[in-house]
C-alpha positions in Angstrom: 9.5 -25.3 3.6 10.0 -28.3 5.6 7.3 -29.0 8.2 5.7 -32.1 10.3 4.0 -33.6 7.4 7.2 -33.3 4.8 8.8 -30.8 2.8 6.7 -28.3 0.6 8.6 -26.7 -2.5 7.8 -23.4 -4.0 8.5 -22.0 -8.1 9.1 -18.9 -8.2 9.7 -16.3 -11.6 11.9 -13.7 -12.5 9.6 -11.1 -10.2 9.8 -13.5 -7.1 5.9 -14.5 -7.8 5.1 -17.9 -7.2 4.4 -19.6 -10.2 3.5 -23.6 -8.6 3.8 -24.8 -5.1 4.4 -28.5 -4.5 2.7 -30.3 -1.4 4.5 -32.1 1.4 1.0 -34.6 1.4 0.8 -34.5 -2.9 -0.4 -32.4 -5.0 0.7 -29.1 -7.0 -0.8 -25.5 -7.3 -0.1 -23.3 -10.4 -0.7 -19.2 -10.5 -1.0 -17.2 -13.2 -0.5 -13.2 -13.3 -1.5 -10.4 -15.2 1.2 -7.4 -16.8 0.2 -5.3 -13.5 1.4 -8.0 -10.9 -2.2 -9.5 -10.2 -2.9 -12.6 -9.5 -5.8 -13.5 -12.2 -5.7 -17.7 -12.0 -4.9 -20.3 -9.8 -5.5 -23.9 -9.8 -5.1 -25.8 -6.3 -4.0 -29.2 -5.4 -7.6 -30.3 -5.6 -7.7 -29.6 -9.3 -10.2 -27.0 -8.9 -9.6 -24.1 -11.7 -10.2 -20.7 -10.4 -10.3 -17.4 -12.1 -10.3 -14.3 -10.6 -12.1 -11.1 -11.9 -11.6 -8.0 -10.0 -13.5 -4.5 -10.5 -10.2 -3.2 -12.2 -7.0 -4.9 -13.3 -4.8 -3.7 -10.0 -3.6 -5.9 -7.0 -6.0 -4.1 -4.5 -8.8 -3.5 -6.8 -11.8 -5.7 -5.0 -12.4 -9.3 -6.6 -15.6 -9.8 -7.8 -15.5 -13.8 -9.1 -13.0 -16.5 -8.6 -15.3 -19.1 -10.5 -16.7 -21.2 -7.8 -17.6 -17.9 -5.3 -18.8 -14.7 -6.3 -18.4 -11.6 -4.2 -20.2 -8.4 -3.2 -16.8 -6.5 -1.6 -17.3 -5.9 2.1 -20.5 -7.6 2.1 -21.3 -10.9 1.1 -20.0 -14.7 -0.2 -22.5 -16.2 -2.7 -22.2 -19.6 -3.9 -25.2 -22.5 -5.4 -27.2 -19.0 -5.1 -27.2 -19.1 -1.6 -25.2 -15.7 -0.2 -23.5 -15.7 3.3 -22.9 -12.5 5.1 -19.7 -10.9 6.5 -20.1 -9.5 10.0 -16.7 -7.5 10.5 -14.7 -6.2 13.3 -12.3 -3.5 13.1 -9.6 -5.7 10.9 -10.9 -8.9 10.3 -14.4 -10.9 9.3 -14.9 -12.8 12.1 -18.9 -14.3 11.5 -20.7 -15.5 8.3 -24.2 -15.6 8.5 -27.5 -16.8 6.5 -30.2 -15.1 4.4 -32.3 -16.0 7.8 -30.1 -13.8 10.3 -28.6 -16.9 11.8 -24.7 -17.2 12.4 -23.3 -20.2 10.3 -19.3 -19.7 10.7 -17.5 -17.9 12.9 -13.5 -17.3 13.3 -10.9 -15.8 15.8 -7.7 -14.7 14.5 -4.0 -14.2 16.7 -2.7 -10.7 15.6 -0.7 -12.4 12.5 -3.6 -13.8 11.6 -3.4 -17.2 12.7 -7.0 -19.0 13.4 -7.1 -19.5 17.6 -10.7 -20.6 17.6 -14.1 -21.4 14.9 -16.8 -22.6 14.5 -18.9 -23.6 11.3 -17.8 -24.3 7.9 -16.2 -20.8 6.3 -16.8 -19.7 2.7 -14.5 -18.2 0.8 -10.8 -16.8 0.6 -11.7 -13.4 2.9 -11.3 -13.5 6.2 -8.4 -12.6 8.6 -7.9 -8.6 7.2 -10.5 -9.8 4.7 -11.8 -6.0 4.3 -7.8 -4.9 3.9 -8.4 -7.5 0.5 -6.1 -10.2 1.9 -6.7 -14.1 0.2 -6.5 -17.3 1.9 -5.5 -20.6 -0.2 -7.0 -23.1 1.6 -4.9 -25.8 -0.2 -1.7 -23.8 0.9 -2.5 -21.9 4.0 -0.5 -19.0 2.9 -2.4 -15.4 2.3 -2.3 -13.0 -0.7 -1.4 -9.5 0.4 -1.1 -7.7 -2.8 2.2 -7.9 -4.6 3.2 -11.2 -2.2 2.4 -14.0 -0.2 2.5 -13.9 3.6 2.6 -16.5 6.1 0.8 -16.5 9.3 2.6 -19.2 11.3 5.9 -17.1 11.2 4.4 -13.6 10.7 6.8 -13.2 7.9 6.3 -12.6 3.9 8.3 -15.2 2.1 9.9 -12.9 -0.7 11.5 -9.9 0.0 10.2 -5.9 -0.4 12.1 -4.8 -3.1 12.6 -1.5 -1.4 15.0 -3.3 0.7 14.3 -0.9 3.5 16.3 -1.6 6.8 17.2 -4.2 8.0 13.9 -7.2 7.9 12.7 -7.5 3.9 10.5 -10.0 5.1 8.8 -8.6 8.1 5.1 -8.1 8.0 3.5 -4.6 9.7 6.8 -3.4 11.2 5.8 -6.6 13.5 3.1 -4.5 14.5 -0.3 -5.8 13.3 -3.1 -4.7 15.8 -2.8 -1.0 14.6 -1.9 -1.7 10.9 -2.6 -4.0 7.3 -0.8 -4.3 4.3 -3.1 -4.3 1.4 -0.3 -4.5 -1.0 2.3 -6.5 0.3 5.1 -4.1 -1.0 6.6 -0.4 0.3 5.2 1.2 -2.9 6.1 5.1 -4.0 3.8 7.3 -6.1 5.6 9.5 -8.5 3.7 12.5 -10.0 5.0 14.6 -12.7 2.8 17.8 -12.2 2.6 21.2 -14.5 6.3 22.0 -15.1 5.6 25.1 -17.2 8.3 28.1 -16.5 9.7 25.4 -13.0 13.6 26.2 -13.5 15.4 23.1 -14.6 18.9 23.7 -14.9 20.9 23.5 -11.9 19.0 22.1 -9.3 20.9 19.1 -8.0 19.6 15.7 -7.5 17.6 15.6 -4.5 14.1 16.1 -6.4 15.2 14.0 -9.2 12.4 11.1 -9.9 13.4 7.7 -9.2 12.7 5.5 -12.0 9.6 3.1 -11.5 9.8 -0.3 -9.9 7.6 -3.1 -9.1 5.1 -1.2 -6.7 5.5 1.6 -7.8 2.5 4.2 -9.0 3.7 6.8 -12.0 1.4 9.6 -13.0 1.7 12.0 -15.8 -0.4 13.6 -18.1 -4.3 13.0 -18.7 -4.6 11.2 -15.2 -7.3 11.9 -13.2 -7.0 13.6 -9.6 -8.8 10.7 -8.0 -6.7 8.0 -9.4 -3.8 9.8 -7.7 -5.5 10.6 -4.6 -6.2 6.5 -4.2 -3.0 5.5 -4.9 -1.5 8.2 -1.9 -3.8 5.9 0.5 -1.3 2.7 0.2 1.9 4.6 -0.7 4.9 4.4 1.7 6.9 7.5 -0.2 5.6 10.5 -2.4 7.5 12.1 -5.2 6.1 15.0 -7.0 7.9 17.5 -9.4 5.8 20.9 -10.5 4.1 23.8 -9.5 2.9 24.6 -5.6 1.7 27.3 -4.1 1.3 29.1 -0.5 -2.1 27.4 0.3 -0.5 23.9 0.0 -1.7 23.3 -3.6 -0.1 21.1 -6.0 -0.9 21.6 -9.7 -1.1 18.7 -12.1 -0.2 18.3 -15.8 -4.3 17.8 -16.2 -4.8 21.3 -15.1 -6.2 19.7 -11.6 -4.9 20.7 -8.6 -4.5 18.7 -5.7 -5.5 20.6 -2.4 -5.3 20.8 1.8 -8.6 19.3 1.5 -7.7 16.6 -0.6 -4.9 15.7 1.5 -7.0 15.5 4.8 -9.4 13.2 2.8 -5.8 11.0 1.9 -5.2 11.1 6.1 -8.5 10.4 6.8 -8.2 7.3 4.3 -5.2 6.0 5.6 -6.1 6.3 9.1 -9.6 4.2 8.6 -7.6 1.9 6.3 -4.6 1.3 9.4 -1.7 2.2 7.1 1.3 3.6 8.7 2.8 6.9 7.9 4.8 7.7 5.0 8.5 7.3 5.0 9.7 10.2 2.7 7.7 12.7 0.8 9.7 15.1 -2.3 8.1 17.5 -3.1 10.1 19.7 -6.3 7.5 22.5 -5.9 7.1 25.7 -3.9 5.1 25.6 -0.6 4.5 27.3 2.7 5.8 26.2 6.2 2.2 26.8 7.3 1.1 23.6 5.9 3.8 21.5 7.4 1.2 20.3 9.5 -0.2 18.6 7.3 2.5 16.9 5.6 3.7 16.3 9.1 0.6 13.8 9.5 1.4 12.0 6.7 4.6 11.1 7.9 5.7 8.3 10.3 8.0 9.0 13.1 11.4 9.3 11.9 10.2 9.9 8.3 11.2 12.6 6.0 10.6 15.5 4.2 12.4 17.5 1.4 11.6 20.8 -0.4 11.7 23.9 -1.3 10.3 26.5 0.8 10.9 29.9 -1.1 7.4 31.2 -0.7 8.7 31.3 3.1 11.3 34.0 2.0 13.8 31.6 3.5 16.3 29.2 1.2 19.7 27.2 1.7 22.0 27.9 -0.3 22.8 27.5 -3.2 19.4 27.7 -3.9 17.8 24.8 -5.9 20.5 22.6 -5.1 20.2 22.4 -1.6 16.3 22.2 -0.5 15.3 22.3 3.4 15.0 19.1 4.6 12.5 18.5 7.7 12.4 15.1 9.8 9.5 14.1 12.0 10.6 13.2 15.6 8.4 10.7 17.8 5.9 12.9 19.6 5.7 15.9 17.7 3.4 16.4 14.6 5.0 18.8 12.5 8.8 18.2 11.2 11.8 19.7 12.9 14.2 21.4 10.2 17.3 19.9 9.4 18.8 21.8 6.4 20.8 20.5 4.3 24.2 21.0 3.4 24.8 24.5 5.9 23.0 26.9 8.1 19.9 28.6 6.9 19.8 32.0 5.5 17.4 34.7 4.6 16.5 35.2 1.3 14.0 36.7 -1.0 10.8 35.2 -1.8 10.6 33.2 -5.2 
């Protein structure tokens, strides 16, 4: 990257994670990952050695420590054991202030997160979507979202989503950031292998087939708890899932757990307060009513889809498992038009 004060050269690995950056003014950063994608060490131009401990091993799980700061998440920066307070607004941490109520920092951000205006000396990496988990490197100016680093002078990640998803790889927020944050920095899917007991499995063409895994991606099988799931539905961009349903919307898991209506609401209610967008496809190789198109219809953005297998309905495409309905959700309306595929629908017998 070539800017007023020189040219700035960034390392990369064989996952497109930076590895060192060298500065146009001197200097070199390092990072160091974990197996999961998470950043776990850096050291800056400065020299200064920082670790990072997190409250789990995942790239959105809170961080705790970095070495020189230590963090209660969503609440407070403490550092020579004296703690400074976040005071949020709806996306970002816009004030600091001291153990004796008074102000000591204060920030405004642009919508890409660019700082228009402060005051103070800030503390720590959290601020601009600082509740969403986004990082600032103060050596570097570039923030951690997740899986990948984003840049807030041209609004724009510098690697590509490996999704590869229409047409701009790099783009931040569908270029949309007052109404939404990226916590992990990648369009990630979460696959879910549910009870298969007595589910046919001969014969039923490719369209519930599971993708294999990718960086970003969530896969669940056996022995997983429901709530692990649940979490990982908040951040996901498309939702696989292969196994028993039933007419009240449930979805039954290898564990013997079941995932429910009301779980779902809690998932929307999550990704609402959290400002993710809607889903872009959701495949769901199980039985399930109409009446709770509804719901899945709030999980989707516009324009996203929907595929499955509505015999509970009475109605199927032909020929049967190979060709499931296939419902798409239009602007303005929240429950998916129809769109079968492959022919016109027919009536059939419940299965």
């Amino acid at each position: 990257m070539t800017g007023a004060s020189g040219t700035t050269y960034l390392n990369y690995d064989y996952e497109d994670r930076i590895t060192s950056i060298n500065h146009a003014g001197g200097g070199t950063s390092t990072y160091t990952y974990n197996a999961l994608d998470t950043r776990v060490g850096r050291v800056d131009k400065f020299g200064q050695n920082y670790t990072y401990k997190r409250d789990g091993a995942y790239v959105t799980d809170p961080v705790l420590n970095e070495g020189f700061y230590k963090f209660t998440p969503g609440v407070s920066v403490r550092s020579n054991d004296t703690s400074r307070y976040y005071h949020h607004g709806i996306k970002n941490v816009n004030a600091l202030s001291e153990q004796n109520k008074t102000l000591s920092a204060t920030r405004q951000y642009d919508a890409f997160g660019n700082v228009v205006g402060s005051t103070g000396a800030w503390s720590g990496p959290f601020g601009y979507a600082g509740p969403f988990g986004y990082q600032e490197d103060g050596d570097s100016g570039l923030k951690l979202l997740g899986h990948r680093y984003y840049d807030s002078s041209t609004g724009r990640f510098l690697t590509r989503d490996l999704s590869k998803e229409g047409r701009n790889w790099y783009g931040y927020c569908d270029n949309n950031p007052l109404s939404q944050a990226d916590c992990r920095g990648l369009e990630g899917r979460v696959i879910v292998h549910g009870d298969t007991k007595g589910v046919p499995a001969a014969g039923i063409g490719d369209w519930w087939t599971m993708p294999s895994p990718k960086r970003g991606d969530k896969e669940f099988g056996a022995g997983v708890p429901k709530q692990d799931i649940l979490e990982a539905l908040i951040e996901a961009d498309e939702f696989y899932f292969y196994g028993h349903g039933d007419e009240d919307g449930n979805l039954y898991l290898k564990s013997g757990d079941v995932i429910t209506r009301e779980d779902i609401r809690w998932v929307l209610a999550e990704r609402k307060r959290r400002g993710k967008r809607g889903m872009r496809k959701i495949v769901l190789r199980a039985c399930f009513s109409q009446g709770n198109m509804d719901l899945w219809g709030q999980l989707l953005a516009d324009g996203g889809e929907f595929w499955g297998y509505s015999g509970l309905t009475g109605e199927t495409w032909p020929p049967h498992w190979n060709n499931p309905g296939r419902w798409k959700k239009e602007p303005g309306r929240q429950v998916p038009r129809r769109a079968p595929a492959g022919g016109k629908k027919k009536k059939g017998k419940p299965s």
